[in-house]
N, C-alpha and C positions, 0 to 999 in steps of 0.2 A: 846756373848755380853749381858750385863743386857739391862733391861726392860726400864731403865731409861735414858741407853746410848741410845738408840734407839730412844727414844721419852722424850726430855729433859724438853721441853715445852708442855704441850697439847695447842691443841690449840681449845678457846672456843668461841663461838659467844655472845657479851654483848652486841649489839645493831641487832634488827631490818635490816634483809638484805633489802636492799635498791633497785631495781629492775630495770635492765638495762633501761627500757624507763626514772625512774627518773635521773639517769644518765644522757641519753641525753638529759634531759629536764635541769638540773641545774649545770652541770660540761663544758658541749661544750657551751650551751647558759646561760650561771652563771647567775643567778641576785642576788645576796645576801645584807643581810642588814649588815652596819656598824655598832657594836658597840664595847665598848670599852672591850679590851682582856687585861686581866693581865697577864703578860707572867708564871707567874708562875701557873697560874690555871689548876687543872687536866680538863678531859674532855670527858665525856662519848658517844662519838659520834664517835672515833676512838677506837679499843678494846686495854687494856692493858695491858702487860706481870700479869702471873701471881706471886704468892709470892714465894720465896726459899723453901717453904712445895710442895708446889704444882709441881716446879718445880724438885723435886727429887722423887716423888709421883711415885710407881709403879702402881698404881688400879684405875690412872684416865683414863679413858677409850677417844680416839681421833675419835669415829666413827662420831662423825658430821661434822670434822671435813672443809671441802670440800665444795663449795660454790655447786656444783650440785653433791654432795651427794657421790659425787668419793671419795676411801678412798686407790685403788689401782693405779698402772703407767695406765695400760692398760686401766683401766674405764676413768682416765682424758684423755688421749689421743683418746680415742673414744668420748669424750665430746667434747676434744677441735676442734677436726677434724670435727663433726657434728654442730658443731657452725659455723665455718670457712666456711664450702659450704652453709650452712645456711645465711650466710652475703656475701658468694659471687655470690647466686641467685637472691641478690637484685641490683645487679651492670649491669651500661650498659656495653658491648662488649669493650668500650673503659675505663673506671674505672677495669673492670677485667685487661685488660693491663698492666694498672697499678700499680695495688696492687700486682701480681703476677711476681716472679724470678726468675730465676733457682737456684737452692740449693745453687750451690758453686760460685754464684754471688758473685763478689768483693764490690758489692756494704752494703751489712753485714757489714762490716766492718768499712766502712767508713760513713755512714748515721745515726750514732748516739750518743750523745754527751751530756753533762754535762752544752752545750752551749746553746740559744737562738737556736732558727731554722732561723731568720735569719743571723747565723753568718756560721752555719752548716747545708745543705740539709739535711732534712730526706727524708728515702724514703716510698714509698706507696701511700697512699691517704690519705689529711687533712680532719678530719672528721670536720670540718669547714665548706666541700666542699659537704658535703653528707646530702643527707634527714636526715628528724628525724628518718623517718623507716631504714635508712640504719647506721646512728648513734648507734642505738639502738641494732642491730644485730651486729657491729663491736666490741662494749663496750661485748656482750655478749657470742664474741670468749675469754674475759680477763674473766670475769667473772668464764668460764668455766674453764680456764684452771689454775686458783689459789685459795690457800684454802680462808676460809672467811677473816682469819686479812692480808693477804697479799693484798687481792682485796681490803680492807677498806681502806689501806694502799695509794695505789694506788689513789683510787676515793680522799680521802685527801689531796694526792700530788698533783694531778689535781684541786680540789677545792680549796687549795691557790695561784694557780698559777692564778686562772681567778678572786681571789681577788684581786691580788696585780695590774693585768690587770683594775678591777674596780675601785678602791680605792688608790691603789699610786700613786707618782709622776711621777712611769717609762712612759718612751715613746717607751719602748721594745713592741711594739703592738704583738709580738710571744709570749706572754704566753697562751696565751687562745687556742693556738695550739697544737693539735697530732695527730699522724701519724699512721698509721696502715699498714705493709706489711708480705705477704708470700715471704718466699725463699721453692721453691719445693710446690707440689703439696701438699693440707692437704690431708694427710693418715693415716690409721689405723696400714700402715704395709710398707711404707717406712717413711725416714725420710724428714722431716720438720722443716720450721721454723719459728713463729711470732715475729717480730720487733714492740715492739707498745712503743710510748712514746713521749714528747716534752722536755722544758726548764729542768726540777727536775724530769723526769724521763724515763728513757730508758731500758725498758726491752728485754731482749734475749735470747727467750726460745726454745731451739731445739728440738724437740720431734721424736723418733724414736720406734715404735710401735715394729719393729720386734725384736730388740736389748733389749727393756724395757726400756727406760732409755728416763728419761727429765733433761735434764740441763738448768741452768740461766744463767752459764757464757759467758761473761760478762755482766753484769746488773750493772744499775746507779737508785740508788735511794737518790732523792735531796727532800729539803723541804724549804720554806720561805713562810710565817712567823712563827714562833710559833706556835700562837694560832690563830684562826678566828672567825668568828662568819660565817656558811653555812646558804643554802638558808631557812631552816626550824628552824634558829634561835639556831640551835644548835652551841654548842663552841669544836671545833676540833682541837686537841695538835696532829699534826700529828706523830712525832715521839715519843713520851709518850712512850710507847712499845719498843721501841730502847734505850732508856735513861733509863730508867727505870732496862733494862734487863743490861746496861754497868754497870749503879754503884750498882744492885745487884752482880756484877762479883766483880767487885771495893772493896765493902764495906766490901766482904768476905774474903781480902788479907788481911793479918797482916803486922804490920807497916813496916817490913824489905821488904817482896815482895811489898808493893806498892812504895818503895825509888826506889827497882830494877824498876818496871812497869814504874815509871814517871822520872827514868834516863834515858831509853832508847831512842830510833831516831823513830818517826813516819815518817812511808813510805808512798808514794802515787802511785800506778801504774795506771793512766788515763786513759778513754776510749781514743781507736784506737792507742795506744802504744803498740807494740811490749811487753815490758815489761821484762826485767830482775828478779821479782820477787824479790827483794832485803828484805831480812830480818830484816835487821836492828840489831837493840840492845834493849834489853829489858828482860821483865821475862819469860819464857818455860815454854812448858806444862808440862815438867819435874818435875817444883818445886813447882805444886799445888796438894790439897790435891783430892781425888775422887768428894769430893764434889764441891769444886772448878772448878773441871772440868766440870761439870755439869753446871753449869752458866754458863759456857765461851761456852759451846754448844748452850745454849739455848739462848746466844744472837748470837752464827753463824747462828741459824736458822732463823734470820731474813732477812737473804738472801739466803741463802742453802734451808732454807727450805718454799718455797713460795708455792708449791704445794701439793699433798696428802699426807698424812701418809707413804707409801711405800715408793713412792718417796726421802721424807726426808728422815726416816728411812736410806735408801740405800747412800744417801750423804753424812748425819752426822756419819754412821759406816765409810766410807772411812777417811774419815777426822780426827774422833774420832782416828783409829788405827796411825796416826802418830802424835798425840798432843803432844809425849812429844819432837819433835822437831821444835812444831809452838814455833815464838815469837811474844808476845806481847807490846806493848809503847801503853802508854797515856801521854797528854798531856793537859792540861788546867784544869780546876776547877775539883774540890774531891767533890763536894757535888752537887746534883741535889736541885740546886736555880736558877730557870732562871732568878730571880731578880738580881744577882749578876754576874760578870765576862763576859764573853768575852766564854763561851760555850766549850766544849772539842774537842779533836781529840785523834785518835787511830787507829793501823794498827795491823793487825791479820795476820802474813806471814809464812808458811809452807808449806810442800810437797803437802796438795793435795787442800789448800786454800789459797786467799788471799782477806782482807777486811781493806779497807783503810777509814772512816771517816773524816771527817773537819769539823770545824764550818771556816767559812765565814769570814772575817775583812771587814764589809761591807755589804751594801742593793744592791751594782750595782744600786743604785737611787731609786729604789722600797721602798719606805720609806711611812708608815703610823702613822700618830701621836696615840704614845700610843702605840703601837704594838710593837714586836720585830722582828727587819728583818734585824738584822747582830747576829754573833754569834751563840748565839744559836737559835737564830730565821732563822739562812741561814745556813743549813750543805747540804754539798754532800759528797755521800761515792759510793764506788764501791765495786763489789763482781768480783772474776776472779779464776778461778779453772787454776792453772799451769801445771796439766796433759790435762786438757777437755775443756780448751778456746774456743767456737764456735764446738764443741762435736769432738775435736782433726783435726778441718780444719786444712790441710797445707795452703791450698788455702786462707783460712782468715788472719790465720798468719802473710802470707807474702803481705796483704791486708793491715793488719793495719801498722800504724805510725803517731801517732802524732798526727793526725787529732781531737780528740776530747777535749785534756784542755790543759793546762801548767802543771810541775809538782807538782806546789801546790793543783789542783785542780781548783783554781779562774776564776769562768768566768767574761769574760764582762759583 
């Protein structure tokens, strides 16, 4: 496999890391100031896919890539592992309780969702409920265990949720909520697993030291609103990076493939569905040229590839050798104008991936004047590996159903 297939995207750091105490100083306890966001404005406070040079670039080199300097599986899961007992020596007797699960807890399966936390139980501990020291330690189990634009990603997600909590009309008092749980003891050398995330976003990342191997599936990453203004006056386009990387995919089809790409049926497989993995209709990795493939990689990697360099590396080869029977649909506007339209959706369905996108019809009431908080200002997408759902659980498997959305995605 080339140099390129391996590493589609590099991923660089264009902002200042941000250091888990500000975190729990302005994500859990938000104060930020209101001002007026253009929805269309880019935003140098969340980092941004790079360009089609960049991204077909064999000589850029991913060693920074890693929020703690991990570039291998083994080194993040010694990171994340040494975080995790790190944030669990700050717990009482009865918060360890807590936080802590057995592996192949059913409860995986069903405590995380695309929904409000009051609609659906998370499990763990509300870091709501926690010190600032133990805040701080919880945020810097995520920290450890994602590269830099995925953690950015994340802290973003979090940060417009506790705006829309400040500043909208919602009376959803769960946004400014999230959760943190182990399933299994953290280790170096058995498997584990961290559950962190609220309303727009739910991650689940299995890590299994002896095996090599970290997987996300299943992972929910949601966003509302667009843009913000965060606690240091910065303007944060949270998915810029996602948008960015679909209509460079997009804009590289010629006009017959993008007729097939936006005939096709956009799928949705929901957190806590079973999932049938439905394909749909749409254009194959078949009928794109190398290069083309290469963008459709490097926007999987924004959810395949949340972790180090190896990591991806090893998810994007799996994925990569069956592309030419993934399919592809899009659905909603061809051009990245958030001035315009009603925002896109698309489904990514294949043997060893599946990535389903929405934008929103709707604020769910969260509505700020000026801002955008339907469309493309409200997408939720999920990622779900069809071989390695919950790292091949039977036991989650037959765990999940239903419990996390409808199958548009739409929450309350």
């Amino acid at each position: 496999m080339t140099e390129t297939a391996r590493n589609p995207r590099p991923r660089k750091r264009t902002i200042a890391r941000r250091p888990s105490t500000w975190i729990a100083a302005s994500v859990v306890v938000l104060s930020v100031s209101l001002a007026g966001c253009a929805a269309a404005t880019t935003t140098e406070s969340t980092t941004t896919s790079t360009s089609t040079e960049s991204t077909t670039s064999t000589s850029t080199s991913t060693a920074e890539s890693s929020t703690s300097g991990a570039t291998t599986t083994a080194e993040t899961v010694a990171d994340t592992t040494a975080a995790a007992e790190a944030f669990l020596a700050t717990l009482t007797d009865e918060q360890r309780e807590a936080v802590l699960y057995a592996y192949d807890d059913e409860t995986k399966s069903t405590s995380w969702s695309n929904f409000p936390v009051t609609f659906v139980d998370r499990a763990g501990l509300n870091l709501a409920d926690l010190t600032d020291e133990q805040k701080t330690a919880a945020l810097a189990v995520l920290e450890a265990l994602l590269n830099d634009e995925a953690y950015d990603t994340a802290v973003a997600i979090m940060g417009g949720d506790q705006y829309l909590l400040d500043y909208s009309s919602t009376t959803e008092d769960s946004l400014g909520q999230y959760y943190i749980a182990f399933f299994g003891d953290p280790s170096e050398t058995s498997a584990w697993s961290l559950q962190f995330g609220g309303h727009h976003l739910g991650i689940n990342a299995d890590l299994d030291g002896a095996a090599g191997e970290i997987t996300f599936a299943p992972t929910h990453l949601g966003m509302q609103p667009a843009v913000y203004t965060d606690a240091d006056g910065n303007e944060v386009q949270t998915f810029d990076a996602i948008y960015t990387d679909a209509f460079a995919f997009f804009d590289s089809l010629t006009a017959e493939q993008q007729a097939t790409l936006t005939s096709g049926e956009v799928t949705m497989c929901a957190p806590g569905d079973t999932c049938d993995f439905d394909s749909g209709s749409g254009l194959t990795g078949a009928d794109l040229t190398d290069e083309q493939k290469q963008l459709l990689l490097a926007l999987i990697a924004n959810w395949a590839g949340m972790a180090d360099d190896e990591t991806t590396a090893a998810e994007l080869a799996e994925i990569e050798a069956t592309l030419d029977e993934t399919v592809i649909a899009w659905s909603g506007e061809t051009t990245y104008d958030m001035s315009t339209g009603d925002g896109i959706s698309f489904s990514i369905s294949g043997p060893n991936v599946y990535i389903a996108l929405q934008a929103q019809n709707g604020s769910a009431g969260a509505d700020v004047e000026g801002v955008s908080t339907s469309g493309w200002g409200h997408v939720h997408s999920i990622y779900r590996d069809p071989t390695n759902d919950y790292a091949g659980s039977v036991t989650q498997a037959a765990a999940s159903g239903g419990t996390g959305a409808d199958p548009g995605g739409n929450a309350p």
